[in-house]
N, C-alpha and C positions, 0 to 999 in steps of 0.2 A: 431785461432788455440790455442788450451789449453797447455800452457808449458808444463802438465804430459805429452802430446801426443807428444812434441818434443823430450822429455827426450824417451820416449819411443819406438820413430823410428818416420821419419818423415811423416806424414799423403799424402797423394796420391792431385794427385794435380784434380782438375775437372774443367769440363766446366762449365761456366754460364749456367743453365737450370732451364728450367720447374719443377715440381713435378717429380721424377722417382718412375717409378711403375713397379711392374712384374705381368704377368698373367700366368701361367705355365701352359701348357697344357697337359693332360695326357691320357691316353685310347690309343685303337686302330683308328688312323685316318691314316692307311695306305695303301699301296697298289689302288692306285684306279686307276680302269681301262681306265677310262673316264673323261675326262676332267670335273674338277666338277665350281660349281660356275658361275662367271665369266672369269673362267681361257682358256676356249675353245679359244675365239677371240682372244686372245693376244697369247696363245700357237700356234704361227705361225712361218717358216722361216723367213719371212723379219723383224720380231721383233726379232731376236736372237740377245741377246746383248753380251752373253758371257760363256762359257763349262768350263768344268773339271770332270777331270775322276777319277773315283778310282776303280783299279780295271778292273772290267767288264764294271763296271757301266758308263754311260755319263749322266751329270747332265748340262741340259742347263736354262740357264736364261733368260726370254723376256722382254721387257720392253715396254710401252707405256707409256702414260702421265695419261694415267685414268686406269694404274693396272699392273700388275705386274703375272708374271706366272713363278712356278719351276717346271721343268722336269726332271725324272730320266728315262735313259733307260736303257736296254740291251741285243743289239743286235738289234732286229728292236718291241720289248716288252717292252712299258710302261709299267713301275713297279708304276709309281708314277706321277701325273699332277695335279696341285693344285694352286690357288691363293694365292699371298704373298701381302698383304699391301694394298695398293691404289693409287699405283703410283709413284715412284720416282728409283733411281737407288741401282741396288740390286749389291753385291759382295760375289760371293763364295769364301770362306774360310777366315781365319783372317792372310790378309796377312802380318799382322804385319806394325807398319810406326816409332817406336825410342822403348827406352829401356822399357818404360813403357808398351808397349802391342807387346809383344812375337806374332812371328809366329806360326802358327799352321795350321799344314800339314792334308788337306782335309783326310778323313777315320781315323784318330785318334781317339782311343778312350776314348770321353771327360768325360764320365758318369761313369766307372767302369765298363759297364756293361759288359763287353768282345765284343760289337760289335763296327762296322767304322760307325765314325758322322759325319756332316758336319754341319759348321756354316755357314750360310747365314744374310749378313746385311742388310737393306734397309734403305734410305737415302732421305726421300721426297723432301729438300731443303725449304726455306723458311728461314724467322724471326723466331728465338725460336723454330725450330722444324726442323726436328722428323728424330730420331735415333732412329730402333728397331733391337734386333737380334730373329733370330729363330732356333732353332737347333732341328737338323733332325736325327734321326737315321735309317742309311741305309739296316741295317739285324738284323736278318733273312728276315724284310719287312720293308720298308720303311717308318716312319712315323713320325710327327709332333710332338717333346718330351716338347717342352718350348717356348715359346717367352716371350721377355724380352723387355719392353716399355722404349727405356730408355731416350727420349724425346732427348733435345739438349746436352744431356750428351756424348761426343765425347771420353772418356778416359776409358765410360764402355765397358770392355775385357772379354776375358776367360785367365784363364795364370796359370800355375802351380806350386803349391806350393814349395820351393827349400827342404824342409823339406821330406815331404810325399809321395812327387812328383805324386798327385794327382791334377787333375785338380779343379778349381773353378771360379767360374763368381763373378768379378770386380766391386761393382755400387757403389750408394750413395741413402741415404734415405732423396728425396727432397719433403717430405708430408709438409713442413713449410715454402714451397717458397712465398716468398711477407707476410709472417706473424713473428711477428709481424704487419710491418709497409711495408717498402721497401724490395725489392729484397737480393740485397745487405747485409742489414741488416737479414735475413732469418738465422736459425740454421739449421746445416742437417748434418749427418755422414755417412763416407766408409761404406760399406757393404758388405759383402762376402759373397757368396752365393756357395752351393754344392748341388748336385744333390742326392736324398735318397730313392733308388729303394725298390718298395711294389707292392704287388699282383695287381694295378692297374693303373701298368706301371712307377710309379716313379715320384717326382716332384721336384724340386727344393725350400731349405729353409735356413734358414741363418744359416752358420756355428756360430757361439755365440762363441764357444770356441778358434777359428781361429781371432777373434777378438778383446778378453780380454787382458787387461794392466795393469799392476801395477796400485794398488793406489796411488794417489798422493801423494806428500809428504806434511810434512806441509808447506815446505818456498813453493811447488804450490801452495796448498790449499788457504794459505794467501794473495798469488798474485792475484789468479783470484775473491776470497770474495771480496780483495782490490776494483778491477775494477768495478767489479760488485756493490756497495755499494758507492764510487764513480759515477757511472750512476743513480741510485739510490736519492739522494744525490742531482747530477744538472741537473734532468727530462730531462737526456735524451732521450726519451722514442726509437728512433733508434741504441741505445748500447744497449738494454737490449736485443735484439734477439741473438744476439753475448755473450755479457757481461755474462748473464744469462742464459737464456734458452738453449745457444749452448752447455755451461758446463752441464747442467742439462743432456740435449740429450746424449754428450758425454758418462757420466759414467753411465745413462741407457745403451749403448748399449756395453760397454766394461766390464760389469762385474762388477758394484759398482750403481746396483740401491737405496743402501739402504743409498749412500753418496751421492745421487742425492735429497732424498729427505731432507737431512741435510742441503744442500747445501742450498734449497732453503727457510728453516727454520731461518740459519743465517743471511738472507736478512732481514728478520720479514715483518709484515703486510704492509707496506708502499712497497712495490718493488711487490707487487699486487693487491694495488690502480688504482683507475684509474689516469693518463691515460695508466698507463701500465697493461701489459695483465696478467690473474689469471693463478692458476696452473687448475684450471679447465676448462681454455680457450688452453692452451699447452696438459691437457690430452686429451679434446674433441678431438685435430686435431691429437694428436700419434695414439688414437684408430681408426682413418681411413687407418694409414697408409697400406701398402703392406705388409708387417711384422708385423703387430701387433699378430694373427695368432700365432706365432716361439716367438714375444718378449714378449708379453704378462705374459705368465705364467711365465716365468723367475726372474721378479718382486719380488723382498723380499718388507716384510712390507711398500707397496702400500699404498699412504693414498686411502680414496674413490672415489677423481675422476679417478685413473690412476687404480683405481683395475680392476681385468682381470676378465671376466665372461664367462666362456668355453661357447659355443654355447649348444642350446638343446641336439643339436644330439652328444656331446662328452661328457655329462656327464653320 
C-alpha cells in the first residue's frame, strides 16, 4: 500500500485472487419465452434452490452441479429462463455480510435507469475460484445488463456512493497476478466501476474521477523512490512488483499517469535490467487488462509502450 493512498483514505481490503476481469453485456437478451440453452433441464421443481419477489414478479433459482438456471415469473408467465454459469451456488440479491458490502434490496434501482434490478451471484467453489455477479434488469423486460468475472475476489460489491448516492460496482484490477514473479508479490488496484446508459442498452466503465487522489507529497514521493531503489540496489527482484510497479499502477489509475512515468524514470536503467521486468513487459500486460478500453486514453505523455491506440473502428 502506497503511504499517498493511506494519507488519502484507507485502500479497500481484497481477497487473494485470480486476474479479475469484467465482460459487460449489453443488447436486448430478454424476455425469452423458452427455456434457452442448457437452462431447460435444470429449470425444474426439485432443483429449486431458492425465490424472491419483487413486486409481481417471482424470481427462482435452480441449482445442479453441472449448471445453474434463473427464472422470472409472473403469475403462471415466464418473462424470463436462462442459464447462469456452470455450476455452483447462485444467491439473489446482495444480501450484504459487515460494513464493507451494504445490502441491497432486490428491484433497486442499481443503474439510474429508473427501472427494478436484481443482483445475482454465483459461487462455483473450488481453489482460487470463482466468484461472478450478473445483474439483470427486470422492466420494462427482463434482461441480462452485465456480468462481472470476478474470480476469487470475495469483497467485489455493488454499494453506493455516500456522496451522490448513486450506485457503483466494487473490484480490483488483478491483470498482474503472479507477475512479476509471485503471487503475493503482484501489483493490482481498487476499481470502481459505473454503469453509462447509450442507444445500445448501456455498459459498465471505470468511473476514473470517483478514483482520483491527491498527488503525493514529496516526504511520499521520497519514501516509496526510497523503497523502490533500495529493491533495486539488493536484487530484489520479488519487491519490485510492490516496491515499483504497484506505485506505478497506482498513480496510472488515480489520476497522476504523468508521475507514473517520472516515477519510473527516477529508478534509471538498472531497475529494468534483467532480472527484473521492463516498462515494456508492465505495459504489454496493462494493454490486456479489462480496462484498458476507459484507461487507456486517459494517459498524459505515454512513453511508447504504454501509448493508447483507439481501435479501427473509433477513430
Amino acid at each position: 500500500m502506497m503511504s499517498w493512498q493511506i494519507q488519502a483514505g484507507t485502500r479497500r481490503r481484497w481477497a487473494i485472487a485470480f486476474a479479475v476481469a469484467l465482460m459487460a453485456v449489453s443488447g436486448d437478451l430478454s424476455a425469452q419465452q423458452q427455456p434457452g440453452g442448457d437452462a431447460a433441464p435444470v429449470c425444474t421443481a426439485k432443483n429449486l434452490d431458492s425465490t424472491a419477489t419483487v413486486g409481481q414478479m417471482k424470481i427462482s433459482a435452480f441449482s445442479v452441479a453441472s449448471g445453474d438456471c434463473l427464472q422470472v415469473t409472473s403469475g403462471t408467465k415466464v418473462l424470463y429462463r436462462g442459464a447462469v454459469g456452470g455450476g455452483g451456488s447462485l444467491t439473489l440479491g446482495q444480501t450484504g455480510s459487515d460494513s464493507d458490502i451494504p445490502e441491497i434490496a432486490n428491484g433497486a434501482d442499481v443503474t439510474g435507469r429508473g427501472h427494478p434490478d436484481l443482483i445475482v451471484s454465483l459461487f462455483t467453489g473450488g481453489a482460487h475460484c470463482c466468484t461472478s455477479h450478473y445483474l439483470y434488469e427486470l422492466a420494462p423486460k427482463v434482461r441480462l445488463l452485465a456480468r462481472f468475472n470476478d474470480a476469487d475476489d470475495d469483497m467485489a460489491h455493488f454499494g453506493r456512493d455516500a456522496k451522490d448516492r448513486k450506485y457503483y460496482y466494487y473490484t480490483a484490477d488483478w491483470t498482474f497476478a503472479y507477475w512479476p514473479t509471485c503471487f503475493a508479490c503482484s501489483p493490482s488496484e481498487a476499481v470502481i466501476l459505473r454503469f453509462v446508459d447509450d442507444a445500445s442498452g448501456g455498459a459498465y466503465h471505470i468511473a476514473l474521477d470517483k478514483m482520483q487522489k491527491p498527488a503525493p507529497t514529496q516526504a511520499a514521493w521520497n519514501k516509496e523512490l526510497g523503497a523502490a531503489q533500495k529493491a533495486v540496489h539488493d536484487g530484489a527482484v520479488d519487491d519490485m512488483g510492490q516496491a515499483m510497479w504497484g506505485v506505478v499502477l497506482d498513480l496510472i489509475y488515480t489520476g497522476h499517469s504523468d508521475l507514473a512515468w517520472k516515477f519510473v524514470d527516477a529508478l534509471g536503467p538498472k531497475a529494468q535490467q534483467k532480472p527484473f521486468a521492463s516498462l515494456a513487459d508492465f505495459c504489454s500486460l496493462l494493454k490486456k487488462s479489462a480496462y484498458w478500453a476507459d484507461l487507456g486514453p486517459t494517459l498524459k505523455g505515454a512513453p511508447a509502450p504504454c501509448a493508447y491506440i483507439p481501435p479501427t473502428s473509433a477513430k
